[in-house]
N, C-alpha and C positions, 0 to 999 in steps of 0.2 A: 549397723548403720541406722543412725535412725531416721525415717520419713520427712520431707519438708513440712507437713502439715503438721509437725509436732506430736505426732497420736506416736507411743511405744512401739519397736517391735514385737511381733507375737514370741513365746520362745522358740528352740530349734527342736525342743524335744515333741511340742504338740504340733509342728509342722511335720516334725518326723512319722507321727502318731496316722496324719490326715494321710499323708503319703502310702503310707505303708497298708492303712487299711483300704483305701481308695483300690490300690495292687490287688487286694488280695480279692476284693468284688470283683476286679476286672476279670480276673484269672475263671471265677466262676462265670461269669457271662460268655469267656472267649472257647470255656470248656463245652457250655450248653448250645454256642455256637454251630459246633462241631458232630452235635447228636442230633437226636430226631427234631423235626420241625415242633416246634414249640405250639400248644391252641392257642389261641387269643380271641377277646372277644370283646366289646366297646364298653367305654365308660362313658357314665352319663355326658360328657364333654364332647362324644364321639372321637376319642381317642384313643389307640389299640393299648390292649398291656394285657401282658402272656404270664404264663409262671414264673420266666426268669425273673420279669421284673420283681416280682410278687418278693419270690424267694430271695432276690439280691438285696431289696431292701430292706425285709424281716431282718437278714444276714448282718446288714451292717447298723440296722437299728438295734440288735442285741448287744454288739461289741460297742456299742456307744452307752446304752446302757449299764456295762458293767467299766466302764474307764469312766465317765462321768455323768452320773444320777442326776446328776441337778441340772444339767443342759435340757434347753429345751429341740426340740427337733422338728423340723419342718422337710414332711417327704413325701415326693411324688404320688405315690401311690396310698401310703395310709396315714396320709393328712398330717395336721400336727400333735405333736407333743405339750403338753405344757413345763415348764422349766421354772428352778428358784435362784439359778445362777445367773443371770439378765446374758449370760451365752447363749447360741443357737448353733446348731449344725443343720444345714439344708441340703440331702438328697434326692438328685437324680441316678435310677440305680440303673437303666438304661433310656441315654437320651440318643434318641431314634430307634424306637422300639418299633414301627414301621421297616428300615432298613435292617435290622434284625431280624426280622421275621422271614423279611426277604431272600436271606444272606448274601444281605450286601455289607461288606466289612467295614463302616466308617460309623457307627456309634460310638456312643462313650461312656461312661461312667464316669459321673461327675459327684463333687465331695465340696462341700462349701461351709466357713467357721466365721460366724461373726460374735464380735463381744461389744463392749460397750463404747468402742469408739468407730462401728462400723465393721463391714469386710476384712476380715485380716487374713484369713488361708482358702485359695482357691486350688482343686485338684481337676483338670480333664484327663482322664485316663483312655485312650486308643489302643484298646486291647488287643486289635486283632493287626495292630501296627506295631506292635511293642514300644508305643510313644507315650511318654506321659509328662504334661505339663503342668509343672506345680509353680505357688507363689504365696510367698507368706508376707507379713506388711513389716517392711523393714527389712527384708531378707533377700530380697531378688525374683527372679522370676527364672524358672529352672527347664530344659527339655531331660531327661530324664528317660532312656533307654535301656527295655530289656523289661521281663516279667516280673523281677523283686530287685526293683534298684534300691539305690541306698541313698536317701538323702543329705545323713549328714555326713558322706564322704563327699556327694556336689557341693554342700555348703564347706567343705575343708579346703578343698582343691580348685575349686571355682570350674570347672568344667561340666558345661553342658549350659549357661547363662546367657538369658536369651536378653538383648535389646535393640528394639528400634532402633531402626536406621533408614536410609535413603530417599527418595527423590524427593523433593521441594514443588515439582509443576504437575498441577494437577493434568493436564491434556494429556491422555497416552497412560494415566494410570493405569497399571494392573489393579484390577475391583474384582473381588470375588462375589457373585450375585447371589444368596441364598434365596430358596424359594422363590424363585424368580415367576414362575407361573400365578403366583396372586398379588405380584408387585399392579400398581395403579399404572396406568398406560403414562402418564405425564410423566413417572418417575422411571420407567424404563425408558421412556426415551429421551428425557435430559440431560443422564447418565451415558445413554449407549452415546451423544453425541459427542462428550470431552470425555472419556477415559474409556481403558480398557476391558469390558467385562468378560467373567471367564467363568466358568463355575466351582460352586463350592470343592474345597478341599480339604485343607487344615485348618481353615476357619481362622480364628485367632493366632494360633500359633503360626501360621504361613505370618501372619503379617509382625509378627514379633521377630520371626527369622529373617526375613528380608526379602521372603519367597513371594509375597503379595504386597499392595504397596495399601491397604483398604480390604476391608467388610462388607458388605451390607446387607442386611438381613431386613427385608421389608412384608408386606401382605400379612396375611393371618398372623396375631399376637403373639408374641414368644410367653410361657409361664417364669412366673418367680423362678423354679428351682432352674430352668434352663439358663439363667443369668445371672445365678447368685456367684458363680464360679467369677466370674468374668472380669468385676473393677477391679481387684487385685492382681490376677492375671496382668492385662492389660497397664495398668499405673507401675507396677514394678518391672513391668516388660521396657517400660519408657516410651509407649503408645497413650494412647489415648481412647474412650469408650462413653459413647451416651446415646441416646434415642437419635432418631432422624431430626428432629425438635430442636437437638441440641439439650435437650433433660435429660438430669444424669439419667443411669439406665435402668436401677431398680425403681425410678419411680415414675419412671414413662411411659409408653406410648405401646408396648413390647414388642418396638421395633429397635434397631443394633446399627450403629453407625461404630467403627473400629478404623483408626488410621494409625499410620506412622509418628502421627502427633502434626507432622510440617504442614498437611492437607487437610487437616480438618473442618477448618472453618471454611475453606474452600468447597467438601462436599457441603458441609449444610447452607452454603449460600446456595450451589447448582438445587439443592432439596427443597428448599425454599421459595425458589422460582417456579420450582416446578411444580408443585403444592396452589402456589395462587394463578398458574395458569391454567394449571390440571384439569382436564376435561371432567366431567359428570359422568362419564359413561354406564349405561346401564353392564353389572359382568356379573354372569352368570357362571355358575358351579354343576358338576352332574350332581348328582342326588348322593346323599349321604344314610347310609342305613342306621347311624345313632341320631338322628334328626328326630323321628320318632319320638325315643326315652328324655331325650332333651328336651322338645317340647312339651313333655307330661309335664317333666319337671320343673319346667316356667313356671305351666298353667297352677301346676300345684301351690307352688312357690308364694304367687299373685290373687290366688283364693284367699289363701290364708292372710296377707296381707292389705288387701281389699276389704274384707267382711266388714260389715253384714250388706254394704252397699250393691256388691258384685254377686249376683246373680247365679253368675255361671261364666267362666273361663275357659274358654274355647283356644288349640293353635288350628292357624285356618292359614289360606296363602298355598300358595307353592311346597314350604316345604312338610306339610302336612301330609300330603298327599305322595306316598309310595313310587319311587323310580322317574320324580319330574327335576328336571334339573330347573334350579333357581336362584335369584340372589341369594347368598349367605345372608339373610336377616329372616328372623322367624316373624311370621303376623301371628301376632293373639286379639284374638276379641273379646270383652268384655261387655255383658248383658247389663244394663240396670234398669230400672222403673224407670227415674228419669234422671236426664243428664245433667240438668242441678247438683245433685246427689255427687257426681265427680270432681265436683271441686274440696270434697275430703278426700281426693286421690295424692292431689300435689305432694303432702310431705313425706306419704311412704315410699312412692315414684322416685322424687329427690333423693333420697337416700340412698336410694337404688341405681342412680347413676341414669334415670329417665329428665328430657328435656321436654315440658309442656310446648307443642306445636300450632302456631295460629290458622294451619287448613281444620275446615269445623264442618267441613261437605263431602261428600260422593256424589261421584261420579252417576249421575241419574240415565240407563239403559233407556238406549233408542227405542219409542215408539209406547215407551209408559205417560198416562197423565198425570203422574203425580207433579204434586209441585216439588220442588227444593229442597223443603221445611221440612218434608217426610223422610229427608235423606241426610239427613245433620249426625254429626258426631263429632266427637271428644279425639283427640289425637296425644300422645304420648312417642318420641323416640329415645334409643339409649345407643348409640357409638364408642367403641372403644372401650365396652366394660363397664361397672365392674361385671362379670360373663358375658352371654353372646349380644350380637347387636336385635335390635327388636325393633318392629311396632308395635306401638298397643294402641287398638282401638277400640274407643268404647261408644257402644251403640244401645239404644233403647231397645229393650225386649219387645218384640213383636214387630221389630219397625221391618220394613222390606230392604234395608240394607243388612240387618243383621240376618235376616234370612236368607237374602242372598249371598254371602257368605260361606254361611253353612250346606245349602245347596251346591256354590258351585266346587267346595271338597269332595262332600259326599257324592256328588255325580261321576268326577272324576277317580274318586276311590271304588266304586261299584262297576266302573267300564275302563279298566288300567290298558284295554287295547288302544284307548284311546289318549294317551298320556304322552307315547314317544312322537306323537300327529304334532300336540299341543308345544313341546318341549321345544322339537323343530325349529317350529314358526319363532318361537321366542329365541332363540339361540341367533336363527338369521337376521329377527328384528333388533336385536343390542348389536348384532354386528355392523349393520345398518347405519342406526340412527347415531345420531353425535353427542345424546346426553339421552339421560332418563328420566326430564321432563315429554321429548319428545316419544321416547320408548312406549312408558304410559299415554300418550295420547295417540298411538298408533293401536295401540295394543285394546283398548277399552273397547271400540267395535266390535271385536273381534272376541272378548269376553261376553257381548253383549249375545252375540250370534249362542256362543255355549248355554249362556242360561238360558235363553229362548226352548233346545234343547232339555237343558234339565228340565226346566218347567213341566214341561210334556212326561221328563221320567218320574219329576217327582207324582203327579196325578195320575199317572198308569198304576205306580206302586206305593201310595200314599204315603209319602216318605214326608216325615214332619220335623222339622227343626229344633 
């Protein structure tokens, strides 16, 4: 059959190919499942990955390497390939490598083949399910049971062919809520009020079988390879797949709207609504122990592309600082002579997915004479990638904003007894207040009071900036 969009089917043999090696990763994930607890340890992203993964992807990166040289590869764990055949295979060799570790049995192994008219074989393999869902562009979309199926007996016999189907009203939908703990407060409850939310299961495939009527996968960005699987899946299921946005889904938002196809437009209108009424609220995260190597990594990052202007590259904020829970957004600060000089920021920023912001002040601590003028700075944010969210602020060396900065990390890094006192107060204040304009203006006194504090520790133990 071939596709309405007019693009070829892919053939049955390299759908068979994807299938089958997809199996046979799974088989080694579901065997290392079952043995000792795997180590793991954080990648710059602050994301776990153990030796399965390590080893699963080596595993099927070799056996791609000797069926076709000239693909290029894009995978999880050890980046990309380059390629001469304008093909690409994209692995995930354990997607929930967290839940793995844990053994909790709902990861996957995912296998993804696109050529030059886009997606065309998507594999999620549920290993410790004996489930595996395949779909090639033009071929169908397949469930696929048992530890070495066979796909071109499902493509002979038509058994096991998954499509969309049922309801029409959205009120009462079955929604399976992914990560539902970093969804935005507007959007849980827009959602909880016209359909039914439940938690994740089979993700896709429930709503390709009939078992869920909707996806949605919102909060912290999904990666490339956790989605590359997916438009084909989903288009040959007879569903439908794009961002919350309503953008297709490889090049949005890496958030997952998945429906029946009937409801869709209906979720993104309720998404919509709730998006421009959505509160600001300040939400806070407990501490992340790769926040650390991530921040070096900015700062690294931002030196280098700053020079010679940038001074020195500071992360400072909340998440600098060891066991404080904080917004998910890292502060860096940025030294220079003078802040003239940053307006050669704009076009390396820009590139980087930074937006120049018109606040150009701080917040000047209760009970100093300074004026205003001594408290200026340069403002930088970036949302949504490309990497984490940030600010960058860039402040004049020597000024009393940049030192205060630096002071009120290193204070709290030198007295961590004092961090779960501070953490506290901030966790009860966003729970509090109704946005994080408000947040920050509760919160600043109360910042004001610590550096009064450090002051004192910095001049007991001459601690210099």
């Amino acid at each position: 059959m071939i596709p309405s969009t007019g693009t070829p089917p892919v053939s049955e043999e390299l759908f068979a190919f994807a299938v089958r090696l997809a199996a046979r990763a799974g088989r080694m994930c579901a065997e290392a499942f079952h043995g000792e607890r795997p180590s793991s340890e954080r990648k710059p992203d602050s994301t776990e990955v153990t030796a399965v993964d390590l080893a699963v992807e080596e595993f099927v990166r070799k056996e791609l390497a000797a069926a076709f040289p000239a693909d290029a590869v894009l995978g999880e764990e050890a980046g990309p390939r380059a390629g001469t055949s304008g093909r690409r295979w994209v692995i995930d060799p354990v997607n929930g490598t967290r839940q793995f570790s844990d053994r909790m049995p709902s990861f996957s192994t995912d296998l993804a083949f696109e050529d030059e008219h886009g997606p065309a074989i998507g594999v999620v393999n549920l290993p410790m399910s004996r489930q595996l869902v395949a779909a090639g562009r033009g071929l169908g979309c397949w469930l696929l049971i048992g530890t070495d199926p066979d796909p071109l007996e499902a493509l002979r016999s038509g058994r096991g062919r998954l499509r969309a189907d049922g309801r029409t009203e959205l009120t009462g939908a079955r929604t399976q809520a992914h990560n539902i703990a970093g969804w935005p407060e507007s959007l849980l409850t827009a959602l909880h009020r016209r359909v039914w939310l439940v938690p994740t299961g089979g993700g896709a495939l429930d709503v390709l079988a009939g078992r869920a009527d909707a996806l949605v996968i919102a909060g912290p960005a999904l990666g490339y390879e956790d989605l590359a699987p997916l438009p084909v899946i989903v288009a040959e299921g007879g569903g439908r797949i794009t961002d919350l946005t309503g953008a297709p889904v490889l090049e949005g938002d890496g958030s997952v709207l998945v429906t029946n196809g009937h409801l869709h437009d209906a979720f993104l209108e309720v998404v919509a609504e709730a998006v421009q009424k959505g509160s600001t609220r300040a939400v806070l995260v407990d501490a992340h122990p790769g926040w650390a190597a991530e921040g070096a990594s900015l700062t690294a990052e931002l030196q280098a592309a700053l020079a010679p202007e940038a001074r020195r590259v500071e992360h400072i904020g909340s998440t600098s600082v060891p066991g404080m829970a904080a917004k998910p957004v890292f502060d860096l600060q940025v030294s220079v002579a003078d802040l003239a000089a940053s307006d050669a920021f704009d076009p390396p920023l820009a590139a980087r997915g930074f937006v120049r912001s018109r606040h150009e002040t701080d917040h000047v601590p209760a009970g100093r004479d300074d004026g205003q003028d001594r408290w200026v700075k340069r403002l930088w944010a970036r949302r949504g990638g490309p990497g984490p969210d940030v600010n960058l602020h860039v402040r004049c060396a020597g000024s009393p904003n940049e030192r205060l900065a630096l002071l009120f990390r290193d204070w709290f890094r030198a007295h961590p007894e004092a961090v779960p006192a501070y953490a506290r107060f901030k966790r009860e204040l966003a729970h509090r207040t109704a946005d994080s304009g408000s947040y920050a203006e509760v919160k600043d006194p109360v910042v004001d009071l610590v550096a009064e504090v450090a002051e004192g520790w910095a001049k007991e133990t001459g601690w210099r900036p």
